[in-house]
Structures are given as C-alpha cells and as structure tokens.
VEXDREN-2710 file (C-alpha; in Angstrom, 1 decimal):
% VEXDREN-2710
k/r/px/py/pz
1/UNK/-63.9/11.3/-19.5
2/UNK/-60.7/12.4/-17.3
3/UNK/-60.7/10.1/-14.3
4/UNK/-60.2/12.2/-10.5
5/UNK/-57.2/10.2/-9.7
6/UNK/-55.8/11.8/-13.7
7/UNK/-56.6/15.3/-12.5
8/UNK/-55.0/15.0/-9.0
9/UNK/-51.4/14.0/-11.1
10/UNK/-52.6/17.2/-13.5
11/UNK/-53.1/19.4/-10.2
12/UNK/-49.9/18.5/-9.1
13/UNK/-48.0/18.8/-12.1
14/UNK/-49.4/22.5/-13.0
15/UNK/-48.7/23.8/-9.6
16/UNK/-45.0/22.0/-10.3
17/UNK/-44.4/24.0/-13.5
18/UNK/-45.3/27.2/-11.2
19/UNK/-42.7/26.5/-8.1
20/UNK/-40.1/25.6/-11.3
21/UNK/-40.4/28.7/-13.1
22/UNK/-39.9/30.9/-9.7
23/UNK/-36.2/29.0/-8.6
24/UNK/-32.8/30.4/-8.9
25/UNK/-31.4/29.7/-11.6
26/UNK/-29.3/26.1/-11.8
27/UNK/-31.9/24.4/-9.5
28/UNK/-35.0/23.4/-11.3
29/UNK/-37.1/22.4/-8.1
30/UNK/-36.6/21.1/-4.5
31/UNK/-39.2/18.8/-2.7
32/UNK/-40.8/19.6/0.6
33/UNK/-39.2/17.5/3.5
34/UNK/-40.4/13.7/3.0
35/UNK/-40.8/12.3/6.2
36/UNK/-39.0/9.2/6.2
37/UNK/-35.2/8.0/5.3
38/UNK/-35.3/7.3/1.9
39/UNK/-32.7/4.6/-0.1
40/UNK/-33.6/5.0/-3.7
41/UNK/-35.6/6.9/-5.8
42/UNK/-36.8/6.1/-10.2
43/UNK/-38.5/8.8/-12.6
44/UNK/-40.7/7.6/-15.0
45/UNK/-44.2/7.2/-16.8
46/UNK/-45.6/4.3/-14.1
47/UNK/-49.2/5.8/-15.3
48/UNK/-49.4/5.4/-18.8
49/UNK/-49.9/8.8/-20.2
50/UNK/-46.7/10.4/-21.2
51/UNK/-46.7/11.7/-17.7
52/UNK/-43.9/11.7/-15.4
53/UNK/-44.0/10.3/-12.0
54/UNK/-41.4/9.4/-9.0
55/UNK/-41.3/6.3/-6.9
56/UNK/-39.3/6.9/-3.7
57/UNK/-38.6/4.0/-0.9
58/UNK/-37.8/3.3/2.8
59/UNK/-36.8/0.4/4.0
60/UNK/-40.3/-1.4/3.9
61/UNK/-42.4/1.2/1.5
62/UNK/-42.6/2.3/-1.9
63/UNK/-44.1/6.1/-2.0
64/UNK/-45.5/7.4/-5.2
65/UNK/-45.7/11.1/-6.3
66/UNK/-46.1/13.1/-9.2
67/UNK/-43.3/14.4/-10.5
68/UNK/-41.8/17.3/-9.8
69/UNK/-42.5/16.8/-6.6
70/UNK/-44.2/19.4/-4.7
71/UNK/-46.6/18.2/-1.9
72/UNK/-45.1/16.0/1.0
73/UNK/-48.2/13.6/0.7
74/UNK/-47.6/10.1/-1.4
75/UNK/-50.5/9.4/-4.1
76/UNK/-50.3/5.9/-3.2
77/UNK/-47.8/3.9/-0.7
78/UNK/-47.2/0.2/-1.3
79/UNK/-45.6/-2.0/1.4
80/UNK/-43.3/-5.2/1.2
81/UNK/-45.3/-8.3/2.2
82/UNK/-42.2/-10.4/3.2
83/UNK/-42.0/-9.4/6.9
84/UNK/-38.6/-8.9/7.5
85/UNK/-37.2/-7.4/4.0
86/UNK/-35.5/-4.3/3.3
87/UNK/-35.5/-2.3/0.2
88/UNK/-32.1/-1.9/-2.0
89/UNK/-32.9/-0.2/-4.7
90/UNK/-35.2/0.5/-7.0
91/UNK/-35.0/0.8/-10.9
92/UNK/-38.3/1.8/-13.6
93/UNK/-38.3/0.1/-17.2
94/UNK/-41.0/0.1/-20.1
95/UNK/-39.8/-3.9/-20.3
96/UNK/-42.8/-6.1/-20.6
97/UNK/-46.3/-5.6/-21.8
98/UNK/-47.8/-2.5/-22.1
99/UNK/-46.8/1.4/-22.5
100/UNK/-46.4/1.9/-18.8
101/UNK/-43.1/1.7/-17.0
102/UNK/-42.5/-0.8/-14.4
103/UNK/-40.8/-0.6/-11.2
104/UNK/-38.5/-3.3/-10.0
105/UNK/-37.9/-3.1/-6.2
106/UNK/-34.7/-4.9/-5.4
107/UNK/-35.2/-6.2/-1.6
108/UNK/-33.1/-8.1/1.0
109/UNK/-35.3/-10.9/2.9
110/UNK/-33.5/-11.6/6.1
111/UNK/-35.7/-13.9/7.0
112/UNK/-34.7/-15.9/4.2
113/UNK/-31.6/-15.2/3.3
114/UNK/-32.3/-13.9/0.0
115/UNK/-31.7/-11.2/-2.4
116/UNK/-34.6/-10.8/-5.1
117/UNK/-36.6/-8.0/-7.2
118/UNK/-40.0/-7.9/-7.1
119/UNK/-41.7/-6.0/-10.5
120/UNK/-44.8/-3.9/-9.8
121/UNK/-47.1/-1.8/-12.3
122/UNK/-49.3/1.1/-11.0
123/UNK/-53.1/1.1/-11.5
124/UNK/-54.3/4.7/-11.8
125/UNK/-58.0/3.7/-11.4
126/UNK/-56.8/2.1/-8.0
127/UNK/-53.9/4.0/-7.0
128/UNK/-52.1/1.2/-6.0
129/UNK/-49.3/-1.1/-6.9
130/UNK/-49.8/-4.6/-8.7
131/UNK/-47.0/-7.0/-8.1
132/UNK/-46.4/-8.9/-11.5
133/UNK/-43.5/-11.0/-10.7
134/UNK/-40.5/-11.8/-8.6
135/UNK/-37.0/-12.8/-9.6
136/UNK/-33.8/-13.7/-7.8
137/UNK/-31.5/-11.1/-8.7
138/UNK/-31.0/-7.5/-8.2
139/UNK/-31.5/-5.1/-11.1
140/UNK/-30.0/-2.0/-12.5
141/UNK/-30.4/0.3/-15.2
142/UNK/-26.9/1.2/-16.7
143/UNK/-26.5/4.6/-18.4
144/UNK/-25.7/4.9/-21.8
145/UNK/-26.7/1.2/-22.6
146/UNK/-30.1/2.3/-24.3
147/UNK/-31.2/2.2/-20.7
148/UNK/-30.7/-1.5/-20.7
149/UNK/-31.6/-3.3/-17.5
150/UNK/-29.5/-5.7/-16.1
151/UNK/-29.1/-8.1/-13.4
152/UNK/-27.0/-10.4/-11.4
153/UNK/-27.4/-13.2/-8.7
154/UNK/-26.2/-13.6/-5.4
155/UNK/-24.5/-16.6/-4.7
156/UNK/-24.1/-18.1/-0.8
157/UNK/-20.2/-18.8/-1.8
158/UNK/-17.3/-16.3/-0.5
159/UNK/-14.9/-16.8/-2.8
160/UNK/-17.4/-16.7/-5.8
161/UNK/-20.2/-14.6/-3.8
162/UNK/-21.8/-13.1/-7.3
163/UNK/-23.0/-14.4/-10.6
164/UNK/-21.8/-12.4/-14.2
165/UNK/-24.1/-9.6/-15.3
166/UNK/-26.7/-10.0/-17.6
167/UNK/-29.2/-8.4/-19.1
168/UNK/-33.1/-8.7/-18.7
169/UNK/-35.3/-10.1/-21.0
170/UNK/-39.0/-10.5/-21.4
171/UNK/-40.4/-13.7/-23.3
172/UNK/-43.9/-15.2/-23.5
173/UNK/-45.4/-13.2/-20.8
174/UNK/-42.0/-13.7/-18.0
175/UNK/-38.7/-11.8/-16.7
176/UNK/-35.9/-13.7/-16.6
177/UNK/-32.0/-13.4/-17.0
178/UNK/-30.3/-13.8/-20.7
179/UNK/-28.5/-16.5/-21.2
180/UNK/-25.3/-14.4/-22.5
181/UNK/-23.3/-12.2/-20.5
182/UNK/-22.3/-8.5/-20.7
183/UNK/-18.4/-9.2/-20.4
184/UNK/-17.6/-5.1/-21.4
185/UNK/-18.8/-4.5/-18.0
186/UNK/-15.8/-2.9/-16.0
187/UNK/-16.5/-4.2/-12.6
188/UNK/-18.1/-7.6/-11.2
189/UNK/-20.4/-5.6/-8.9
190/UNK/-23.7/-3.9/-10.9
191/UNK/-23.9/-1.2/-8.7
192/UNK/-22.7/1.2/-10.1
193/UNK/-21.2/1.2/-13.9
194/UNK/-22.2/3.3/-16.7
195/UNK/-21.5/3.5/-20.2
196/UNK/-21.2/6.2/-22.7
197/UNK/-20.2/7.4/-26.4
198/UNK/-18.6/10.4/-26.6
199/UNK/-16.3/12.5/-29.5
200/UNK/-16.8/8.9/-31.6
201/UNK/-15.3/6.8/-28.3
202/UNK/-17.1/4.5/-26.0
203/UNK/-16.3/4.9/-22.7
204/UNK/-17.5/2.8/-19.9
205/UNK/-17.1/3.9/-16.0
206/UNK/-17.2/1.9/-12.9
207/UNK/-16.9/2.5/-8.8
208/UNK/-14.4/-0.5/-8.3
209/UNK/-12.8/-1.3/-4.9
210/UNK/-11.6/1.6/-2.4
211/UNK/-14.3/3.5/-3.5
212/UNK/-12.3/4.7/-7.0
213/UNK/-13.6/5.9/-10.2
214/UNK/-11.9/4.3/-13.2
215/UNK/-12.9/4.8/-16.6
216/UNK/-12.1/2.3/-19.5
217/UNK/-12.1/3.5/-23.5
218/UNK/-10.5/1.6/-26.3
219/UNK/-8.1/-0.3/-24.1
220/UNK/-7.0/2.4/-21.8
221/UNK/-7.8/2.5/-18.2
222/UNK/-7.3/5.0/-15.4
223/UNK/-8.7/6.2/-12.4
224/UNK/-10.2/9.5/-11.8
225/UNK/-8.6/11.4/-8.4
226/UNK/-10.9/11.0/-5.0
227/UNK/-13.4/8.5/-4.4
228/UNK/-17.1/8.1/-5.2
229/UNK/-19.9/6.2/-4.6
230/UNK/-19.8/6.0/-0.8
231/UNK/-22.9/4.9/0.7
232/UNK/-24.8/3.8/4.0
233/UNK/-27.1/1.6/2.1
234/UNK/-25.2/-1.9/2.5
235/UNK/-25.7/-5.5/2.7
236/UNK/-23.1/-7.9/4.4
237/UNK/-22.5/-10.8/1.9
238/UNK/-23.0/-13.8/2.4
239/UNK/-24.2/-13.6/5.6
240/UNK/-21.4/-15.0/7.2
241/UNK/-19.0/-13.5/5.6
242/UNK/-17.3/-9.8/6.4
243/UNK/-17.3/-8.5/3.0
244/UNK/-20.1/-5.8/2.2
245/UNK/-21.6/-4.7/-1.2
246/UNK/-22.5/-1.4/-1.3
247/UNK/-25.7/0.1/-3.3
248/UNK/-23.4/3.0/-4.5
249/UNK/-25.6/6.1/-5.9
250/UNK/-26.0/6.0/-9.9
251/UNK/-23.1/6.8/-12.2
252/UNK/-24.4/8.9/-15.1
253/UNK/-23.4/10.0/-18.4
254/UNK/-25.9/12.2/-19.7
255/UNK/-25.2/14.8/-22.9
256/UNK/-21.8/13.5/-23.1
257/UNK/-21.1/14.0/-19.2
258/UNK/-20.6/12.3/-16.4
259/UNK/-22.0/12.7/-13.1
260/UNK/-21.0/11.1/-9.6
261/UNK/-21.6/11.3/-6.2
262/UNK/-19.1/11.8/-3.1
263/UNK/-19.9/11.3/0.3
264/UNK/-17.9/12.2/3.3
265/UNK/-18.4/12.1/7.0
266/UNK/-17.3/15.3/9.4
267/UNK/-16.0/12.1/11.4
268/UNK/-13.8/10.7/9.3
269/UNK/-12.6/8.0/7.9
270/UNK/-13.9/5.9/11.0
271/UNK/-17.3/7.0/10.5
272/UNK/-17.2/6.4/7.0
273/UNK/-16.2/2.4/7.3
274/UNK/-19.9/2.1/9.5
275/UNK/-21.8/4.1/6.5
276/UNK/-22.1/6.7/8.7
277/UNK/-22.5/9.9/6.1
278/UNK/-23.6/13.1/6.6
279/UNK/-22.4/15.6/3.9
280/UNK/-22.6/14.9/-0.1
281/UNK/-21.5/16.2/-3.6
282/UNK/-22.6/15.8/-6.9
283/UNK/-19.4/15.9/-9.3
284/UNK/-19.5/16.2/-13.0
285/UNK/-17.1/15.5/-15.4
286/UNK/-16.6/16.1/-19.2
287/UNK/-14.5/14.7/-21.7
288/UNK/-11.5/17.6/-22.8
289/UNK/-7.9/17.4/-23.7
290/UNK/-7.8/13.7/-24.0
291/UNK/-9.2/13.2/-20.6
292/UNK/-12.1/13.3/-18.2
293/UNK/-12.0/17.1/-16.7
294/UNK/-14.1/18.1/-13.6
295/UNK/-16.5/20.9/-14.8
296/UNK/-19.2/21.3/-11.9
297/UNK/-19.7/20.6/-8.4
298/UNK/-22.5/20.9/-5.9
299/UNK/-22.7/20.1/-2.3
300/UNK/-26.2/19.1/-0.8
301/UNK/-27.1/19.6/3.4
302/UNK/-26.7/15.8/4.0
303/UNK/-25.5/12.3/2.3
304/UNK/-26.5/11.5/-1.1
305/UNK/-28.4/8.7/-1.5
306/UNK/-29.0/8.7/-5.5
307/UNK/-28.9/10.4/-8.5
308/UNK/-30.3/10.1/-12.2
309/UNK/-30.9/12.0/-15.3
310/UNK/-34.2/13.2/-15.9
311/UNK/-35.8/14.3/-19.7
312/UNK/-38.8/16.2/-18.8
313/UNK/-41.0/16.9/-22.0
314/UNK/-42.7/20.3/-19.8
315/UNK/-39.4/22.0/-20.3
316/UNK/-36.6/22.6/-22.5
317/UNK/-33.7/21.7/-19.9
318/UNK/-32.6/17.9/-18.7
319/UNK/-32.6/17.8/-15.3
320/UNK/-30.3/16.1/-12.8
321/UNK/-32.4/14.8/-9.6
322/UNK/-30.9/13.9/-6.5
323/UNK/-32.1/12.5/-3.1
324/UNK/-30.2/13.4/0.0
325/UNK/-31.0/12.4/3.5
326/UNK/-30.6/15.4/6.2
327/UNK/-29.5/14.8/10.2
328/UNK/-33.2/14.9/10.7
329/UNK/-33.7/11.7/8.5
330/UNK/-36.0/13.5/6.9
331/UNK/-35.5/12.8/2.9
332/UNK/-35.2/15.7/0.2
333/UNK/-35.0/15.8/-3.7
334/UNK/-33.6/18.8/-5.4
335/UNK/-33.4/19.3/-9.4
336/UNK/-30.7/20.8/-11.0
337/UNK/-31.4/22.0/-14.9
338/UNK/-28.7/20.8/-17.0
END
C-alpha cells in the first residue's frame, strides 16, 4: 500500500514535470518565493525511493521539499536544538546504512565556540528528521571525487587555525575522519575545491585567497581572470582572531565543465569586504585550446548563495540548480537544463 505522505512527494513531483515542460527553453524550472533567507541548499534521495528531494536551510531550520520545487510550503521543517547555532552548509551523502541519503548540516554553536555537523535521515512515515550523529568538523562534497565527502577541523590556533582535509568514513555503525589525508587538495580551506578528468587530464580547481580561481593539472597551475566564490555566509576564525573563512558557493565540474559563481555588490568593493551582495552570476567554463575557456554565463536578480549539479532520472537533461537570495530576503531556486 502507497503511504499519504508517498503520494503527497508523487503530487508534487507530477505537477513538477508539468511547470518543467512549459519553461523557456535553458531554464528547467524556478521555485515560488521561499520565505526566508536561505544559506545552503542539497538534492538528493533523503526518502528512499529513487525519488528526488531538496533540503534548504536558514540560519536555525532545515526545510524539506520535493524536488523540483513547485509549492512554497516545506514537507517537513527541522530545527537546530543548540540554542544559539547557525547553519553553514549543508551537504547529502548515501554514506552509512541504508539506501537513503543523509544530510549533514554543518553548524556554528556560538554559545560554545564550536564548529560541528550534525547527520540526520528523513522518516517518510513521520515526516521528520532523525538526528544520527554529530561530529566536529565541517563537511563537503567535492566534485568529481566520486562525490566523496570530506571534512576538516577547526582548530582554536591563529597561526594553524585548520586541520588537513580528509575524507569520511563509516565503520561499525560511526562517522568519523580517515586517518590519511587528501594532500592533492589545491587549497587548505574545504570550501570550495573541485576535481575533474577531462580529455585524459585530471584537473583539480580551487577558490584560494583574493577570491581567485586557479586550476592545477599535471603540474601546471594558473589562475582564471576575475574572482569567484564571494559570499555573505562567513564565520570569523577563531573567535578572536580577524581572519574570516568564507562558505564560498560550490565549484562544479559536471560533463567535463566547470561551473562557478560571482558575486558583486552595486556598492563596491566596500560593500563587498562586509558580505554585503546583491547581484550574482553563474560562469561556466570548458576545457579548449589548452586552456579553460568561458562558454556561458547567466546573471540571477540577487546574490548567489549555491550551486550544484543535478541528474534527474524524469528527464533527459542534467540540470544546474542555484539558490539566490533577492533584496526582499526572500530565497529562490531556478534550474537551468544543461
């Protein structure tokens, strides 16, 4: 027997497929307004039955729809428990036991003074979120590593104020860091890197400091003209300290391209060193020539606060979501079909 809460994501999903069919073409779908400011967003199966859905977050809540995302109102909403945390990021993984995807919710407690992840599965029967575990590192998926997850720690030390990255690993039943490095990383930050194989090259790509985009293959480096990864989601570490980390929106190579986000204040440069954002671009790039060639661009109506490559079984095109925050603070997703 098909549960209600089954048909509800069914409902949703057929009226999606409708609203998809009916766009112009190079955008796949665009959400109604969500209203709230959003940081992250993750596509994936969190149900369990080759199913898509999306997990979006504030600052506090975790907002589940079904994916694409056509209706305004969350199936479920799960809140942070530690009273004075703030959401990161947010990353979904088939790790662990199981066939569903999990969501890790990378948080700052300011209480505390701490930077963890908590990992949560959905119940469908429920409609809610079950928190499995917690660990003391913030997580990312890297493109192009198999979607690999990794992690790293933050450490209360300025001149040595992060760990090495590593990858996740689940063993008898717990998540935990591996014990061996990733040392072809490009930069010492997680957010953002990405890797990538393309005409028989590995390539691996990384926002490093000054907000540039340098890509590494075989030896070579260089640096891609303009800057990327801006963003007003921040965290001031240590504490103490002056220096920020910025949760920079995804890089992605998907199909052999790369895809990065730029955004830009009508302020300025002043505005920009406060986070303050208001206008965004999605910029591709493909490999040509001997080098990395721009090939596509979009601007969106406000700051761009992620990206990420979608494979949706309904249709025959990949899709490139991204979530952009509006002067209303209202949050939006569009899909482009790639």
């Amino acid at each position: 027997m098909v549960s209600l809460s089954s048909l509800t994501f069914l409902f949703a999903l057929f009226f999606s497929s409708l609203g998809f069919a009916a766009q112009a073409p190079g955008i796949a779908w665009k959400s109604p307004a969500l209203n709230f400011k959003a940081v992250d967003f993750a596509v994936a199966d969190f149900v369990g039955d080759q199913s898509l859905q999306l997990a979006a977050a504030s600052s506090r809540r975790v907002f589940l729809y079904a994916y694409p995302v056509v209706s305004s109102t969350p199936v479920s909403v799960y809140m942070l428990s530690e009273s004075q945390a703030r959401i990161l990021s947010l990353d979904a993984s088939l790790l662990g036991a199981g066939s569903k995807s999990k969501l890790f919710v990378t948080y700052y407690d300011a209480a505390l003074g701490q930077v963890g992840t908590i990992i949560l599965e959905f119940s469908l029967p429920r409609k809610n979120w079950k928190r499995l575990s917690k660990i003391p590192y913030v997580v990312r998926v890297i493109s192009g590593t198999g979607e690999g997850l990794f992690c790293q720690q933050l450490l209360d030390n300025d001149p040595f104020p992060m760990s090495s990255i590593y990858p996740i690993v689940y063993e008898k039943g717990e998540y935990s860091s591996s014990d061996k490095s990733d040392g072809r990383l490009l930069s010492r930050w997680l957010y953002s890197q990405a890797a990538a194989r393309v005409g028989g090259q590995n390539f691996r790509a990384a926002i490093i400091s000054g907000n540039r985009l340098e890509i590494s293959s075989q030896g070579r480096r260089w640096a891609l003209p303009g800057s990327y990864g801006e963003s007003a989601n921040r965290l001031r570490w240590p504490a103490s300290s002056s220096h920020t980390l910025e949760f920079s929106p995804r890089l992605i190579f998907g199909k052999g391209v790369l895809f990065a986000v730029h955004n830009s204040s009508r302020w300025g440069i002043l505005a920009e060193s406060f986070g303050m954002f208001d206008r965004g671009r999605i910029i591709s790039f493909d490999w040509r020539n001997g080098e990395f060639e721009k090939n596509w661009e979009t601007r969106l109506p406000g700051s761009v606060s992620d990206i990420d490559f979608v494979s949706y079984p309904a249709f025959s095109s990949h899709q490139i979501v991204a979530l952009w925050v509006g002067a209303s603070k209202k949050s939006h997703l569009w899909a482009f079909s790639f």
